[in-house]
N, C-alpha and C positions, 0 to 999 in steps of 0.2 A: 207793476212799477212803470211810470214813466217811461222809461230807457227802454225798456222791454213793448212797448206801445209801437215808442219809436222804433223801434228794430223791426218790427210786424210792419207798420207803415213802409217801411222803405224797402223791407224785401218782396211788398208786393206791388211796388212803386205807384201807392194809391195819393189822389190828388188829394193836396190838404185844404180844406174847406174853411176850418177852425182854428189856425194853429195856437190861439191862446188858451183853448182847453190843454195844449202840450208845454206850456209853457214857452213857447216859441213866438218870434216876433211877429204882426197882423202883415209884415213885408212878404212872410215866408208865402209862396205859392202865386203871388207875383210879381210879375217880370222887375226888377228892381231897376230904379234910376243909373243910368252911367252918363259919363260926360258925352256930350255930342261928337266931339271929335275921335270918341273911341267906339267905332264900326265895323270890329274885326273880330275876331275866333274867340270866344268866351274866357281862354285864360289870358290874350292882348284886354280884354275890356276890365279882369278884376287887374289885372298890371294898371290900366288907369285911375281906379279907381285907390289904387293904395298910394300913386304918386302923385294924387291929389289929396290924398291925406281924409279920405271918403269913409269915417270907419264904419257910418251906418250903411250905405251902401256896398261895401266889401262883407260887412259881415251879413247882410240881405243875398248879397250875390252866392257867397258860400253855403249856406243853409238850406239856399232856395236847390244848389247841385247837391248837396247832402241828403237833405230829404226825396229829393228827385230818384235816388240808387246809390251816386257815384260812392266809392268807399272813402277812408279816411287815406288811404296808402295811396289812390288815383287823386284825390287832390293834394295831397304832399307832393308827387310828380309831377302835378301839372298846373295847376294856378297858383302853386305855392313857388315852389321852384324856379320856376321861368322867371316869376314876377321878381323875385328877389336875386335872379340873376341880374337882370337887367337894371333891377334897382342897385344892385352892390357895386356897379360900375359909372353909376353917375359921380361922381365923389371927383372922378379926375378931370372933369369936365366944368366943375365952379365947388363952392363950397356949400352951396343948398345943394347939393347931393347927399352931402354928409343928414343933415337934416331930413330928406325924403327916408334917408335907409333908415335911421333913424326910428322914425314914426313909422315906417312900412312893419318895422321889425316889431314893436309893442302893438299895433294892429292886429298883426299876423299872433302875436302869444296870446293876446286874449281870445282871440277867434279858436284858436285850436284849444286855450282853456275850455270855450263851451263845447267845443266839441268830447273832448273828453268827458265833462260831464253828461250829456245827451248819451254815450258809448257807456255806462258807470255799469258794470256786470252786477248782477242780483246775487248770483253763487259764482266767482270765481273759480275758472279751470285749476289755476295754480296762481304763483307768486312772483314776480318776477322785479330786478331791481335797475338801474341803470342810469347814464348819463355818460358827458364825454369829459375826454382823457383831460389829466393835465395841461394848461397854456393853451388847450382849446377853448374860447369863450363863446362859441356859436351858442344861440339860445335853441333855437328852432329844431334843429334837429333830434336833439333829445326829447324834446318836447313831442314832434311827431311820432317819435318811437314810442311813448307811451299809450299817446292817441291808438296807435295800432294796436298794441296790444290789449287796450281796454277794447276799442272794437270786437276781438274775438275773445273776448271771454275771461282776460286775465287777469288781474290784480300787478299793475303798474305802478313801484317806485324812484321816481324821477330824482336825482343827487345832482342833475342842472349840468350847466357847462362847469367848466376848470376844475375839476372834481381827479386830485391825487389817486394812483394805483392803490396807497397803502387804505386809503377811505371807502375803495371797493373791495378788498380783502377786509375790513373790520365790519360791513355793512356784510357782507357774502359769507363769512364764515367765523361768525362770531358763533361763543359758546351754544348759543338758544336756537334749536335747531330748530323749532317751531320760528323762528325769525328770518331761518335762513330761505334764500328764493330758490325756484328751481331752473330758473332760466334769468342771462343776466347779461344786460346790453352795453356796450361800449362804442361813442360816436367819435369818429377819428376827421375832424375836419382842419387841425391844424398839426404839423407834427416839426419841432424846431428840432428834434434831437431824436433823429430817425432809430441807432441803435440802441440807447439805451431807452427811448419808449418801447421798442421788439424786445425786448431782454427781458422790461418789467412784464409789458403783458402775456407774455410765452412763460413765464415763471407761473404769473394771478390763474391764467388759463388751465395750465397744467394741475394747478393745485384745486379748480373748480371741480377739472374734468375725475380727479380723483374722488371729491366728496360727490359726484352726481349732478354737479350744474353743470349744464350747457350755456357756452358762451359765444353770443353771436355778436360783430365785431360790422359796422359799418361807416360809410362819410368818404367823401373824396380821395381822402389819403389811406384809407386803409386794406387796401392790395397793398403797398406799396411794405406794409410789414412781414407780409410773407409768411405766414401762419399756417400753410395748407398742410405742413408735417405735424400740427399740436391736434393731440386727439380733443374729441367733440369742442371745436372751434367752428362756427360756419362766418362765413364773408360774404356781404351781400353789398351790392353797389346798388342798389334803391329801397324803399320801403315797398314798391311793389315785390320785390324779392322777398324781404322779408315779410312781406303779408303771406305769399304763398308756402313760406317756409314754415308760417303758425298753421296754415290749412293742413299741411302734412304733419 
């Protein structure tokens, strides 16, 4: 399979010669175009390149660190993250901020669509289901946590942002056990109603850990629900956390 090519390729970080035999763009393997004015550390150059609105170049620039080793969880931390930090804060600075973040952010979801695809497991370890909570609308995030878990092996169902408690209890533990996943993600990046979002997920959790799913819980806000007494619950404050937490 393809995927499986690709995975061989980049775990023995061999120079790509071809990339149209992989399906991959003729950019991939070289040095991709950036603006002139961005001279600095590779995740400041794809930052320029999304706030120019550059999709073939950001998506050139990613592929090219993709296929080079970097994993899926090290550019979610680092050219993905920085960039969209930096971009989520233009917006108070004029109104084509709103527009940069905008276009940064469907940039950024098709890019990490291909990347999931490229990551696409031949035999799935296990099944795994997820997105973020309630009146969380981040796309990204969830999105990444799939990308991770297809990287190592899994079988990744993504339910997107704004996705209700009761719709991960009907997805998680519904009659059809053959439907049911064994690990199951929750992205906490907005939380307007701090106790009764801990009350719902310490209930969802509690009742996972009793049918055998393991629920892991991350995004900005999520220490702040305070979980650390619900059995097999794990809290991770980056996707590199949770990359190392699929390795174990």
């Amino acid at each position: 399979a393809v995927s499986e090519a690709i995975r061989f390729v980049r775990s023995r970080k061999m120079p790509i010669i071809q990339p149209e035999i992989l399906g991959l763009p003729a950019s991939v393997g070289v040095e991709s175009r950036v603006p002139k004015e961005s001279t600095g550390s590779p995740n400041e150059r794809f930052s320029a390149l999304l706030q120019a609105g550059h999709d073939v170049g950001a998506r050139a620039h990613l592929l090219n660190r993709f296929m080079a080793g970097e994993t899926i969880s090290e550019l979610a931390d680092g050219p993905i993250r920085t960039s969209m930090i930096e971009i989520g804060e233009m917006w108070h600075d004029s109104v084509e901020g709103i527009l940069i973040e905008h276009r940064a952010t469907e940039i950024c979801v098709e890019l990490i669509q291909e990347l999931k695809t490229l990551s696409q497991p031949v035999s799935p370890r296990f099944r795994s289901i997820g997105g973020a909570i309630d009146e969380d609308v981040y796309k990204l995030p969830p999105l990444l946590a799939s990308a991770v878990l297809q990287e190592h092996g899994i079988q990744a169902v993504n339910l997107g942002p704004n996705t209700p408690i009761p719709v991960f209890e009907i997805a998680c533990l519904c009659d059809d056990l053959e439907q049911r996943p064994d690990l199951v993600w929750m992205s906490v990046n907005s939380l307007p109603e701090l106790a009764m979002n801990r009350e719902a997920i310490e209930r969802f959790a509690t009742r996972c850990a009793s049918e055998g799913i393991t629920c892991v819980i991350g995004g900005r806000h999520a220490a702040e629900l305070d979980l650390s007494h619900v059995p097999s619950v794990e809290v991770h404050r980056s996707m590199q956390e949770f990359s190392t937490f699929l390795e174990r």
